[in-house]
C-alpha positions in Angstrom: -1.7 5.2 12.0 -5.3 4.9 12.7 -7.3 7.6 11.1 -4.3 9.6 9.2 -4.3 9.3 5.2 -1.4 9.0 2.6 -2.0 9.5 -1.2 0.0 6.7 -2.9 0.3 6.3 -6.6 -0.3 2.8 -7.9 1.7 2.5 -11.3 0.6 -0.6 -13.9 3.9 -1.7 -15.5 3.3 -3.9 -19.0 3.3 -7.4 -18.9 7.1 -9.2 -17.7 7.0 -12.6 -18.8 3.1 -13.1 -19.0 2.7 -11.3 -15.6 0.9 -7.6 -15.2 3.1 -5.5 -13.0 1.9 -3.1 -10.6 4.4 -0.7 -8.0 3.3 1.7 -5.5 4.9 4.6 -5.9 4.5 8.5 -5.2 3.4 8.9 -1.5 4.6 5.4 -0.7 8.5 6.1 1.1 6.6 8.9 3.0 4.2 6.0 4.4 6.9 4.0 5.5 9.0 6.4 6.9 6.0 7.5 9.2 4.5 4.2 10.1 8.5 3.1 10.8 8.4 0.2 8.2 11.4 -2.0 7.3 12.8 -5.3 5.6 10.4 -7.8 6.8 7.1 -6.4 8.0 4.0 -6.8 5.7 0.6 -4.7 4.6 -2.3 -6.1 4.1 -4.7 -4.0 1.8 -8.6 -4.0 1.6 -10.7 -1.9 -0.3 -13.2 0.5 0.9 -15.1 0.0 -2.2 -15.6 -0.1 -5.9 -14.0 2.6 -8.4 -13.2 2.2 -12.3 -9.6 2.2 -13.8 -8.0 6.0 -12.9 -10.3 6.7 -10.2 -9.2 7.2 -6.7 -9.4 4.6 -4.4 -10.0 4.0 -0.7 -8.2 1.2 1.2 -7.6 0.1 4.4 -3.7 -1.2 5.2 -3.1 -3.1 8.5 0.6 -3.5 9.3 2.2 -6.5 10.7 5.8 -5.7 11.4 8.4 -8.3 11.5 8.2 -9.3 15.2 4.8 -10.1 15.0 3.2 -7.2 16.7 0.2 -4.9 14.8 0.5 -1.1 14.1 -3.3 0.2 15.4 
């Protein structure tokens, strides 16, 4: 995982119930399908920086898969 890149599409959904809703989309089954993602493991996002609404954004993902262990 360290050092490849995936283009994901983040899609902003109206408000449900008084609650924004945001997906990933485009770009994201092709992430999980390399990194070998499933039911139970979680991604942890930080951003590389600042952009504006509809700009393209950098962020780093660490994986933590169900059994504990850390995709490098």
């Amino acid at each position: 995982m360290r050092g490849k890149s995936w283009f994901v599409n983040l899609k902003h959904s109206p408000r449900s119930r008084g609650r924004p809703r945001a997906s990933l989309r485009y770009g994201w089954h092709q992430f999980c399908v390399d990194n070998g993602l499933g039911v139970g493991d979680t991604c942890f996002f930080r951003a590389l920086g600042e952009g504006s609404a509809g700009e393209v954004h950098l962020l780093k993902v660490e994986v933590r898969k169900r059994d504990g262990s850390f995709l490098v």
